[in-house]
Backbone as a ProteinNet text record, in pm:
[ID]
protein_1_A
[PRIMARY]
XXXXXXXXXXXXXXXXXXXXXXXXXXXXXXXXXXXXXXXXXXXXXXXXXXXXXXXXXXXXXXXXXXXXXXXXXXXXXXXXXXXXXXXXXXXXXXXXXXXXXXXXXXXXXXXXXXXXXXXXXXXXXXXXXXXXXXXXXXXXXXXXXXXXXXXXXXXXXXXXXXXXXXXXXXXXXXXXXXXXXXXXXXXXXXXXXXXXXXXXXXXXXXXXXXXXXXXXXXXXXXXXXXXXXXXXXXXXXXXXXXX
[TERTIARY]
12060.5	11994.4	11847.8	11777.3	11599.6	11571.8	11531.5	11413.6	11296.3	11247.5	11146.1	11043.4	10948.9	10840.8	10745.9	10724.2	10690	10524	10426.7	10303.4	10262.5	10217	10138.7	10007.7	9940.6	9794	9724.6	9652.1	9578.6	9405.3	9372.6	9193.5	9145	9233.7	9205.5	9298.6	9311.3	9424.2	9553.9	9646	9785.7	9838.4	9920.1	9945.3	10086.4	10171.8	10299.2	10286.4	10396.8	10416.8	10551.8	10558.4	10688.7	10714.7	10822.8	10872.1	10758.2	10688.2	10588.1	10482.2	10483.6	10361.8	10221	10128.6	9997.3	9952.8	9973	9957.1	10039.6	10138.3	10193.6	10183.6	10018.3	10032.9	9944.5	10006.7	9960.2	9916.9	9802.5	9714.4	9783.4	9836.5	9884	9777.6	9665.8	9583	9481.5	9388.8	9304.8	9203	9313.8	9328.1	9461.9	9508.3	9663.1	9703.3	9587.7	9608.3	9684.1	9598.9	9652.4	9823.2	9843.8	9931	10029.4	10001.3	10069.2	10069.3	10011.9	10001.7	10070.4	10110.8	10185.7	10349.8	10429	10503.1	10550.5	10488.5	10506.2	10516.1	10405.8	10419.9	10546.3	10646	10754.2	10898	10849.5	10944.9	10946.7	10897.7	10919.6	10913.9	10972.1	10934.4	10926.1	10934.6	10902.3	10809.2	10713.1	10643.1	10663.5	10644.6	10650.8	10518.5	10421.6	10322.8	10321.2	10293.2	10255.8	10089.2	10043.6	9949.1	9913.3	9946.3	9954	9894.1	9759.5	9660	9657.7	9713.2	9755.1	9853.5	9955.3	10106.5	10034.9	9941.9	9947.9	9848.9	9730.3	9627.6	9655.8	9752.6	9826.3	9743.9	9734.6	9609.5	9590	9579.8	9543.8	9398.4	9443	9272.4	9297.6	9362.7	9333.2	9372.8	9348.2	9396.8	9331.4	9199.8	9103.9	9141.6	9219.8	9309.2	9423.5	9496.5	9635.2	9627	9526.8	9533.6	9428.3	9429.2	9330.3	9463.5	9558.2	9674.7	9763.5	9781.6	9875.9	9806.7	9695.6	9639.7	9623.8	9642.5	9588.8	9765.2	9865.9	9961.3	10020.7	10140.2	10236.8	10388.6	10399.5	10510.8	10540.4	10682.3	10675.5	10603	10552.4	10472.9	10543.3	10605.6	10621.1	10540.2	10495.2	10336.9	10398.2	10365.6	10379	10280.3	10274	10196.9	10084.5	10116.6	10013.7	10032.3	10115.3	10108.4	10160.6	10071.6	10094.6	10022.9	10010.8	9931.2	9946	9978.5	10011.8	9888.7	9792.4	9649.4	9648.4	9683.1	9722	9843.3	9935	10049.1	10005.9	9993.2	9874.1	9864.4	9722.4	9653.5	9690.2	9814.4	9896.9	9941.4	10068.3	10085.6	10026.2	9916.4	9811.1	9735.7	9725.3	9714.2	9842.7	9949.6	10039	10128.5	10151.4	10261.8	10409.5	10492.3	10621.8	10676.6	10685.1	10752.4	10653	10627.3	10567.5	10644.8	10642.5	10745.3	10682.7	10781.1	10726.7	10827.5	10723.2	10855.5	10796.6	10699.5	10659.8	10648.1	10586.4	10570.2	10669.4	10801.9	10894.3	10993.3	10974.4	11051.8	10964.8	10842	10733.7	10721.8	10738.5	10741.8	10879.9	10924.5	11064.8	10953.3	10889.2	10805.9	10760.3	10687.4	10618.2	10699	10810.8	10921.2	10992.3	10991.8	11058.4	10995.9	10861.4	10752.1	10691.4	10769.2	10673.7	10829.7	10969.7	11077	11082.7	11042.9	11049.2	10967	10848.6	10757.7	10769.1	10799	10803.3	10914	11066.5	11153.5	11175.6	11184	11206.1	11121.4	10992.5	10911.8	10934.2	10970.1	10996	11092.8	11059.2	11141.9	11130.1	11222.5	11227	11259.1	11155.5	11175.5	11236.4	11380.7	11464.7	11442.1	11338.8	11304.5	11373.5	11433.2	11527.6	11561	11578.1	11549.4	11678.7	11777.5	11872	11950.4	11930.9	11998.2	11914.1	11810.6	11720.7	11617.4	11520.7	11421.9	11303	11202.6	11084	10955.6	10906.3	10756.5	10631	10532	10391.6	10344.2	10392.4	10399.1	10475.7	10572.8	10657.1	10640.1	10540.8	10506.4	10571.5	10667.4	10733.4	10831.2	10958.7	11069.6	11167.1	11178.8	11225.8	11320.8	11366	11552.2	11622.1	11555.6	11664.2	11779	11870.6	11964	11946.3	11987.6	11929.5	12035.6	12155.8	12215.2	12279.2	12199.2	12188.3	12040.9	11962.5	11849.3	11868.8	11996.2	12062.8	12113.2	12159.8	12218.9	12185.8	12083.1	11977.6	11899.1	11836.4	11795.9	11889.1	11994.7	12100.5	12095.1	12133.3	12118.2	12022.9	11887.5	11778.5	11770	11898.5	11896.3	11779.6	11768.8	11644.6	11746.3	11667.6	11775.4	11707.3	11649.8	11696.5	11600	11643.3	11561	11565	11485.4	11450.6	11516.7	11612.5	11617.5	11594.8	11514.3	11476.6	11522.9	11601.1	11640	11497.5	11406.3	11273.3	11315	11402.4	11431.6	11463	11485.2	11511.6	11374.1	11291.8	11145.3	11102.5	11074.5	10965	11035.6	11144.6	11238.8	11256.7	11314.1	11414.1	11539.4	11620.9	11716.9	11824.8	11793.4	11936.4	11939.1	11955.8	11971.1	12078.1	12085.7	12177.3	12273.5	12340.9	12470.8	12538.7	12614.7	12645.5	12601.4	12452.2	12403	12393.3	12369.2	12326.1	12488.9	12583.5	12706.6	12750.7	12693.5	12686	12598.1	12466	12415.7	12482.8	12530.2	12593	12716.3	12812	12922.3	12893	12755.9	12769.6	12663.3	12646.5	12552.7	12583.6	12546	12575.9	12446	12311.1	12159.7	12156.8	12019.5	12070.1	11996.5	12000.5	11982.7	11939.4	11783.1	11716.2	11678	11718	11763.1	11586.5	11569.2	11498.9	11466.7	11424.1	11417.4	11528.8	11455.3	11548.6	11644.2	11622.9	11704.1	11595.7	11677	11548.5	11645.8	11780	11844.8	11929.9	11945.9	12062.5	12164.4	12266.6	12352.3	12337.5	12228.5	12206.4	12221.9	12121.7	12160.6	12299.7	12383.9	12518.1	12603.4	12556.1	12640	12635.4	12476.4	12431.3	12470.1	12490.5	12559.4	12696.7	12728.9	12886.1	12920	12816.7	12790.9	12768.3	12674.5	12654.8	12746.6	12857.4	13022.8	13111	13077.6	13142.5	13142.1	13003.4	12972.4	12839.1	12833.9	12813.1	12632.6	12566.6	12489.5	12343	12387.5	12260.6	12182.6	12071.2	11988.5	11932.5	11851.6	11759.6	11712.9	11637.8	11602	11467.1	11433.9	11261.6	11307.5	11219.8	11148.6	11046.8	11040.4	10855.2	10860.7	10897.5	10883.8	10895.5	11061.6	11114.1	11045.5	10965.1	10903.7	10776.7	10716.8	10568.9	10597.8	10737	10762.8	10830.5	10864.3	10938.9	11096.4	11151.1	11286.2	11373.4	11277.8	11346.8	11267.3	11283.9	11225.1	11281.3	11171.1	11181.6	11249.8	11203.1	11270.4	11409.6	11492.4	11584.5	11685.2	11605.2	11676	11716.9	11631.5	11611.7	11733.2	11737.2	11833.6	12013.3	11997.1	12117.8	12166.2	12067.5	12115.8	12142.7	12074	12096.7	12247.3	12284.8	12427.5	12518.6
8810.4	8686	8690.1	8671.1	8670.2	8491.9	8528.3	8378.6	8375.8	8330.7	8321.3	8174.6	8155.1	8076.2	8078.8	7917.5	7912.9	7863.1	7903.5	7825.9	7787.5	7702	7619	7593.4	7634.2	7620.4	7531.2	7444	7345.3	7325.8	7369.8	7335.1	7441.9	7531.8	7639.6	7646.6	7537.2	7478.3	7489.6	7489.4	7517.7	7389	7314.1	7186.2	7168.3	7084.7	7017.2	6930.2	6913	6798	6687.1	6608.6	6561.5	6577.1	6583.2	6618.2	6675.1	6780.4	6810.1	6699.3	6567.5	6489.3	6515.5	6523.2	6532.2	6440.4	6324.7	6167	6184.4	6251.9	6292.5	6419.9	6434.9	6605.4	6564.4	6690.8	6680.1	6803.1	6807.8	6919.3	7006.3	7111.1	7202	7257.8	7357.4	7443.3	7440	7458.4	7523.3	7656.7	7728.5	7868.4	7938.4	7946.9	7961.9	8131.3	8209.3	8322.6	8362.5	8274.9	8251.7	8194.2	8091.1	8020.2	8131.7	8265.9	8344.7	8419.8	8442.9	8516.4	8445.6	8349	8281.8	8285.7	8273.2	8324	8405.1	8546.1	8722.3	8715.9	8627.4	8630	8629.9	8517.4	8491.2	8517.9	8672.7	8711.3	8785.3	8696.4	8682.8	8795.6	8821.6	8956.5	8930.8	8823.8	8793.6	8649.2	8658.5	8503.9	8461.1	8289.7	8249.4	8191.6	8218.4	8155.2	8067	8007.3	7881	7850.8	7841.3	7828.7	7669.9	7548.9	7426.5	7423	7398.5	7370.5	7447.4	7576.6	7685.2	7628.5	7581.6	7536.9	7371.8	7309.8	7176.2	7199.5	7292.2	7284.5	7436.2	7495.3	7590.2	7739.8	7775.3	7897.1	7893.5	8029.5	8043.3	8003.9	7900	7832.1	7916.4	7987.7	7954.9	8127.2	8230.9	8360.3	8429.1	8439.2	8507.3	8499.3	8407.9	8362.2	8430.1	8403.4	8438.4	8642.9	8689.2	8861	8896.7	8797.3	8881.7	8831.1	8730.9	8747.6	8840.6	8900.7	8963.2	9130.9	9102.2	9265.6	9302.5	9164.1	9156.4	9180.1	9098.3	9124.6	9219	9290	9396.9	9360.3	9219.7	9211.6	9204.9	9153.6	9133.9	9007.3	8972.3	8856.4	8826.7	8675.7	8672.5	8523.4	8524.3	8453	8345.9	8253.1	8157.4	8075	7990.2	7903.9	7914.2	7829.7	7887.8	8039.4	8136.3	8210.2	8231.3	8236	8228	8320.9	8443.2	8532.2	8708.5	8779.9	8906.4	8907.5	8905.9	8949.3	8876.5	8765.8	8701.6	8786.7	8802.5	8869.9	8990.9	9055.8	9209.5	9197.9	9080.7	9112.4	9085.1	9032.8	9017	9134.7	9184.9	9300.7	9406.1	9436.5	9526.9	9483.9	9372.4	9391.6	9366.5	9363.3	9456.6	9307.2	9207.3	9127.7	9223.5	9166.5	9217.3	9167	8962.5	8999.9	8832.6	8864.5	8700.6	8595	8487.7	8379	8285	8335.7	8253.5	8092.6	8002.9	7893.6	7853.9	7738.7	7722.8	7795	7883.2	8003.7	8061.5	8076.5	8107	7973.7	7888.7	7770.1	7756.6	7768.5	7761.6	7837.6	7941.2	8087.2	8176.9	8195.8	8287.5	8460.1	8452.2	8578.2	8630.3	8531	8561.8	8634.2	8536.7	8579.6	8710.8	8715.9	8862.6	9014.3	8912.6	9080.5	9114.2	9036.8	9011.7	9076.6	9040.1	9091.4	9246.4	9283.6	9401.1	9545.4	9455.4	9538	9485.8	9423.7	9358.2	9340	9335.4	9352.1	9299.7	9385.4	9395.9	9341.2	9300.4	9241.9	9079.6	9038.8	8892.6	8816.2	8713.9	8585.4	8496.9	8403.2	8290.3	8157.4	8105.5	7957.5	7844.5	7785.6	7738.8	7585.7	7528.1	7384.1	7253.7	7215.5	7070	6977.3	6865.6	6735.9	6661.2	6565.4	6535	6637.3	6753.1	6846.3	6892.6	6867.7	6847.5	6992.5	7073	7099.9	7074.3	7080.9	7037.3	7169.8	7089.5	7235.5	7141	7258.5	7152.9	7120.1	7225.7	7143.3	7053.6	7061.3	6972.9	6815.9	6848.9	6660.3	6626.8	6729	6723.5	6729.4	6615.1	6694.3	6734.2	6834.3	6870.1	6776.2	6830.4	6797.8	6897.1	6996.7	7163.1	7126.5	7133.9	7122.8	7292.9	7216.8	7367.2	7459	7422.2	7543.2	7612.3	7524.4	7632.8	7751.6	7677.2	7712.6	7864.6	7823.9	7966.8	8078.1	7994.2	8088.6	8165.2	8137.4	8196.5	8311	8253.5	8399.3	8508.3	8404.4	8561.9	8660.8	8596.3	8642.6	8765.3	8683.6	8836.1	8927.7	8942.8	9039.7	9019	8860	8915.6	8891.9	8944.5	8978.8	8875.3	8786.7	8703.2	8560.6	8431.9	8336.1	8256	8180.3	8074.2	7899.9	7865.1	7744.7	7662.8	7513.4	7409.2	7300.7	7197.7	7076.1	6977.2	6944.2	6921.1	6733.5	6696.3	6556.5	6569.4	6712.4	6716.2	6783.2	6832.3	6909.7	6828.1	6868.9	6818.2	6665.9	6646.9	6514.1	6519.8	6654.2	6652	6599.3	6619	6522.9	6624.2	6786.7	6862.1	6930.4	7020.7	7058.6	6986.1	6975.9	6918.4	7033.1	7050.6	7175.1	7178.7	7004.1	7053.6	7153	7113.4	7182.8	7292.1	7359.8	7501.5	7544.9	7539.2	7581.8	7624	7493.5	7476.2	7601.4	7606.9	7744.3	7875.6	7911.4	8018.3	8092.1	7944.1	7971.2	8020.3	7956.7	7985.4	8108.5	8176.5	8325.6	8429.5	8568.3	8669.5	8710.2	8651.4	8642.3	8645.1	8723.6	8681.6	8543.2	8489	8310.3	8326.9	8273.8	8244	8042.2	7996.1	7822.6	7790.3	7685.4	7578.1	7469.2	7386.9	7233.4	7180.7	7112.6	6993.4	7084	7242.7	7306.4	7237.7	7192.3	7128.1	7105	7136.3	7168.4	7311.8	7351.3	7470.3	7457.2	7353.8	7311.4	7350.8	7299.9	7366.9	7497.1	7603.4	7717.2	7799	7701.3	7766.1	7742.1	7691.5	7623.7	7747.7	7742.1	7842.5	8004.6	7998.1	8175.5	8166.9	8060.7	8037.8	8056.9	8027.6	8047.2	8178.8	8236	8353.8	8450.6	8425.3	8507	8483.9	8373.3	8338.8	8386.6	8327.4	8390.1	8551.5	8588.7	8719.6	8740.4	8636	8635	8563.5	8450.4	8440.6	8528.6	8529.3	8624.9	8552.2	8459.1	8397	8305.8	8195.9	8061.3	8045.9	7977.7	7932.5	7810.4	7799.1	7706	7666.5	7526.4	7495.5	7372.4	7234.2	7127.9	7178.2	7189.7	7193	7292.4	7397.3	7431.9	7422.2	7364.7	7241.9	7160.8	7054.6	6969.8	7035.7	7148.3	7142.3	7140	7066.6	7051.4	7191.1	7276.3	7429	7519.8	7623.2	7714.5	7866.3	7933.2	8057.9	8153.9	8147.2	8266.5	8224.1	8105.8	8058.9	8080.6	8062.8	8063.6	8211.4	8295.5	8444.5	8500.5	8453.2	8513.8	8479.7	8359.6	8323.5	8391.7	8419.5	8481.4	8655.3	8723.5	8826.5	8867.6	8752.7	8777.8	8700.3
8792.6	8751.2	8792.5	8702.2	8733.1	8734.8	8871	8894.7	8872.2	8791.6	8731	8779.8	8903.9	8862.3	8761.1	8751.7	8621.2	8672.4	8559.9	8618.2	8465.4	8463.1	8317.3	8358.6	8269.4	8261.9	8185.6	8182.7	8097.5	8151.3	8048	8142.6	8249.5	8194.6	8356.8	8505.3	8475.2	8595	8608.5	8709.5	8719.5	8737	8636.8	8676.6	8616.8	8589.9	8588.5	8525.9	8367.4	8321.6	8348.8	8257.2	8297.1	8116.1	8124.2	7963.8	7876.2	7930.8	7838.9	7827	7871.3	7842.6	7918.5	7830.5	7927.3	7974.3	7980.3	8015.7	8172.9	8178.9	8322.2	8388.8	8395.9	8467.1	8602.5	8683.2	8782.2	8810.7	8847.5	8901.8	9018.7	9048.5	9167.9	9240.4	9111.5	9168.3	9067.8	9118.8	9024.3	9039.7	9092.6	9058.6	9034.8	8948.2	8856.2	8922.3	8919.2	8985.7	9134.1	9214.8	9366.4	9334.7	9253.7	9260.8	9238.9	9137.7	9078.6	9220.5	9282.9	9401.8	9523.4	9517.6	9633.9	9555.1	9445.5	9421.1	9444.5	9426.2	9444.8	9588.7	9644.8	9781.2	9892.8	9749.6	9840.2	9748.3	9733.2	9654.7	9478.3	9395.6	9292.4	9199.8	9152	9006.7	8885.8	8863	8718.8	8741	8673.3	8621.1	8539.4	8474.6	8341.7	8323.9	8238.5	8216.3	8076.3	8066.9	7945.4	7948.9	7812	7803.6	7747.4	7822	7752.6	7659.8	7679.8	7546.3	7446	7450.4	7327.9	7284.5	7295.2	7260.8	7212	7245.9	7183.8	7080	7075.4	6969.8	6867.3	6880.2	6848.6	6834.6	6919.4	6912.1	7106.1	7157.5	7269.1	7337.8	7464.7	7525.7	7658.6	7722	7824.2	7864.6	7736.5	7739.3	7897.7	7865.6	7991	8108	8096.7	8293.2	8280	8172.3	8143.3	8179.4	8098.4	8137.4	8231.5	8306.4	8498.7	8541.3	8538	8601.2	8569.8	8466.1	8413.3	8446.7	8448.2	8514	8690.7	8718.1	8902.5	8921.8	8898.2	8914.2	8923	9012.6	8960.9	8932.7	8889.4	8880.7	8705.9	8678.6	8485.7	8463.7	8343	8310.8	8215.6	8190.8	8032	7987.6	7917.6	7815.8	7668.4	7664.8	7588.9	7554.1	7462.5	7450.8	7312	7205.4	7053.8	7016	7056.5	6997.5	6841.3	6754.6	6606.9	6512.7	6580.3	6506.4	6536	6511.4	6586.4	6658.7	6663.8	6704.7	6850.8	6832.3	6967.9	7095.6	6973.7	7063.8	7110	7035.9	7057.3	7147.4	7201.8	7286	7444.8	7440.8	7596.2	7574.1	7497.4	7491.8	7573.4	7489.1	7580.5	7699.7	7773.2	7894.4	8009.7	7920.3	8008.8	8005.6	7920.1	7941.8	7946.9	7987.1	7958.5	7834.4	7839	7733.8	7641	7527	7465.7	7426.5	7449.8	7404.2	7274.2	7147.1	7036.3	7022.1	6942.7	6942.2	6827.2	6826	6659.7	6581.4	6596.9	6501.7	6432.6	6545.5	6504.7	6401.2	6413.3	6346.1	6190.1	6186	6050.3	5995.6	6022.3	5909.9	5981.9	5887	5851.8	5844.7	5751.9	5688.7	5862.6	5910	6033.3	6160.7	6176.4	6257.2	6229.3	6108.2	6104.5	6050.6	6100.2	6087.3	6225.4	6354	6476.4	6506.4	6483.3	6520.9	6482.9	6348.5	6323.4	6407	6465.5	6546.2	6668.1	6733.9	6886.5	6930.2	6858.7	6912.2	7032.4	7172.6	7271.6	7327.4	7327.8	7326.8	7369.8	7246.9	7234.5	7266.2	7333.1	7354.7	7254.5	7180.4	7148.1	7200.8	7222.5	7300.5	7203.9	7242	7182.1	7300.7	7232.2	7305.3	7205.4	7300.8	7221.1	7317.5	7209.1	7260.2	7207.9	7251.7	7148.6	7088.8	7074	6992.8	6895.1	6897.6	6804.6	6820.8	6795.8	6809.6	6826	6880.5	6905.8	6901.3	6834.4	6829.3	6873	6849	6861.2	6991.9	7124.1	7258.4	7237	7175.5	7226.8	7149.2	7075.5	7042.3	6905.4	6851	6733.4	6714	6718.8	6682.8	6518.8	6522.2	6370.7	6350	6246.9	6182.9	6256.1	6260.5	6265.2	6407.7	6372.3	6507.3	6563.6	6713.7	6798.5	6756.6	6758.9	6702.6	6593.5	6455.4	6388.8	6401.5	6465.3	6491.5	6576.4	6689.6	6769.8	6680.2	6596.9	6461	6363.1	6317.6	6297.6	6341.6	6473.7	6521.7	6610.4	6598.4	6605.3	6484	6390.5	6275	6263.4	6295.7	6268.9	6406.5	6484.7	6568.2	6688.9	6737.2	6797.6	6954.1	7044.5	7185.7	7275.6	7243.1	7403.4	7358.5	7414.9	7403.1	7536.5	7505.2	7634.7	7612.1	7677.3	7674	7719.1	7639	7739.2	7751.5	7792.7	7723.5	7778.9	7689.6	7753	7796.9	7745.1	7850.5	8025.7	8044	8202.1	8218.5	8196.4	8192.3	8294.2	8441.4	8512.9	8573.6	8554.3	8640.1	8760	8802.3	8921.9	8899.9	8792.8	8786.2	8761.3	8742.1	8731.9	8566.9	8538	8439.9	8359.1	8185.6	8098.3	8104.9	8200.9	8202.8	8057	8011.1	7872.4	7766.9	7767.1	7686.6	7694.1	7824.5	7812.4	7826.1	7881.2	7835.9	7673.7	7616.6	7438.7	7435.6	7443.4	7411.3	7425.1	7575.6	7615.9	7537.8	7497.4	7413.1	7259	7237.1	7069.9	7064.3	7148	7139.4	7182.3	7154.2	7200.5	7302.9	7253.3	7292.7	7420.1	7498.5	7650.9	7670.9	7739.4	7756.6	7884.7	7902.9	8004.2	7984.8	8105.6	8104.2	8171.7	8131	8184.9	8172.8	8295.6	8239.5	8374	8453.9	8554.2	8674.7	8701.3	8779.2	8898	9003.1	9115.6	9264.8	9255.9	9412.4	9395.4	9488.4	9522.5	9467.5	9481.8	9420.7	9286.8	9136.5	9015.4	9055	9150.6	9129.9	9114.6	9243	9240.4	9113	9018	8895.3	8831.7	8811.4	8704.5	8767.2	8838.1	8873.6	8847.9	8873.8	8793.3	8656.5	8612.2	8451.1	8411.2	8475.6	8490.8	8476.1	8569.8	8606.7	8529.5	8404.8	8298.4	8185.3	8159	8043.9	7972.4	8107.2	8093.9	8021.9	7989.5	7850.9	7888.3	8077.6	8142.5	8179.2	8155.8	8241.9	8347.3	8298.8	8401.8	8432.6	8537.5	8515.8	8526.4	8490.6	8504.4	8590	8674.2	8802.8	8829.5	8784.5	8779.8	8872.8	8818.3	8928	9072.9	9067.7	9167.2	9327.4	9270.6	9371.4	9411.2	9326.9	9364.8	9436.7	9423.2	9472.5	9631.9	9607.8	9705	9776.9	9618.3	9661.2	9707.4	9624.5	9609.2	9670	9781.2	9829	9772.3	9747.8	9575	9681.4	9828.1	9921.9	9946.3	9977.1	9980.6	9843.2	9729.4	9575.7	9585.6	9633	9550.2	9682.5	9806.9	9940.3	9838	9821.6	9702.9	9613.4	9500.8	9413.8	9430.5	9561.7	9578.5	9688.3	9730.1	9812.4	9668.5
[MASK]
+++++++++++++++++++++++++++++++++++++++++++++++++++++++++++++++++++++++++++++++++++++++++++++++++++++++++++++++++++++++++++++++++++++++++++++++++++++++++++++++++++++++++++++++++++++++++++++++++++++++++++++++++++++++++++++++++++++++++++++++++++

């Protein structure tokens, strides 16, 4: 199981929403790098970066930070946020992301998705963000018709190997992951399934390794509130999941 801190960037800055709203962010750092460096510090091998203002104005703002972290670093990076263009993806790629996370892009063009799958493969994550059951693009400020799982169904379909789930009503609460739901995901995929959204005590962790021993198909969690806030210590999470 990979623990994954998460850092979001907006304005340059490392900050925290609450359901994705920017009307509720709170500033952590404003140096996203260090922040990336106090993670690793205490443990970590994988990062999640988000590029807010790329994901709400759909096009990357905040790249130049995103690859001095991803080059200062030695751990995996995986990158999100407006990516809607190979040229974009490219260019994490080559400074050494591990892996890019598409989500609108992937829901608005079919053509797009399966010319970024055909060459990036292994590469790519699909971020499977829902609300209600619903999908959501746009940062989040949109929600489709598309139910999430035919939406799962789908990109099973085009063979792609792993997505990200969010139920963005627990995003930034503290209130516990929607277990239903991600159970619902786990059961209806073969995909590997990395969870996020509301994991914020130990207790969630021990669920989700349960799940894990179940259904064979978790990989990993993203952790963002919960260890700003505190509730969760990443050296404590990571001593867990390794006994």
């Amino acid at each position: 199981m990979n623990i994954i801190p998460a850092i979001d960037i907006r304005r340059g800055k490392c900050v925290r929403l609450i359901q994705g709203d920017i009307r509720d962010e709170i500033v952590y750092s404003n140096e996203p790098l260090e922040m990336a460096k106090l993670w690793i510090g205490k443990g970590a091998k994988w990062i999640h970066i988000v590029d807010i203002d790329g994901a709400l104005v759909g096009k990357p703002k905040n790249m130049d930070i995103i690859i001095k972290i991803i080059k200062t670093v030695k751990v995996n990076v995986e990158v999100g946020g407006g990516l809607r263009t190979e040229e974009d993806i490219k260019k994490y790629i080559r400074a050494g992301a591990k892996r890019v996370i598409l989500s609108t892009s992937a829901i608005l063009s079919d053509e797009f998705l399966d010319d970024m799958v055909k060459k990036y493969r292994e590469k790519l994550i699909i971020g499977v963000d829902a609300k209600n059951g619903y999908i959501a693009i746009k940062g989040w400020q949109d929600i489709t018709q598309v139910k999430m799982l035919d939406f799962i169904n789908k990109l099973e379909k085009k063979q792609i190997k792993r997505i990200i789930f969010t139920d963005i009503k627990r995003d930034g609460v503290l209130k516990g992951p929607n277990f239903e739901s991600i159970m619902e995901v786990l059961k209806n995929t073969n995909m590997k399934v990395i969870v996020s959204g509301g994991v914020s005590r130990m207790k969630n962790i021990r669920k989700l390794l349960e799940y894990e021993k179940k259904y064979k198909n978790l990989e990993g969690i993203v952790i963002g509130q919960a260890l700003y806030k505190g509730t969760l210590d990443l050296k404590e999470v990571l001593k867990l999941v390794r006994d």
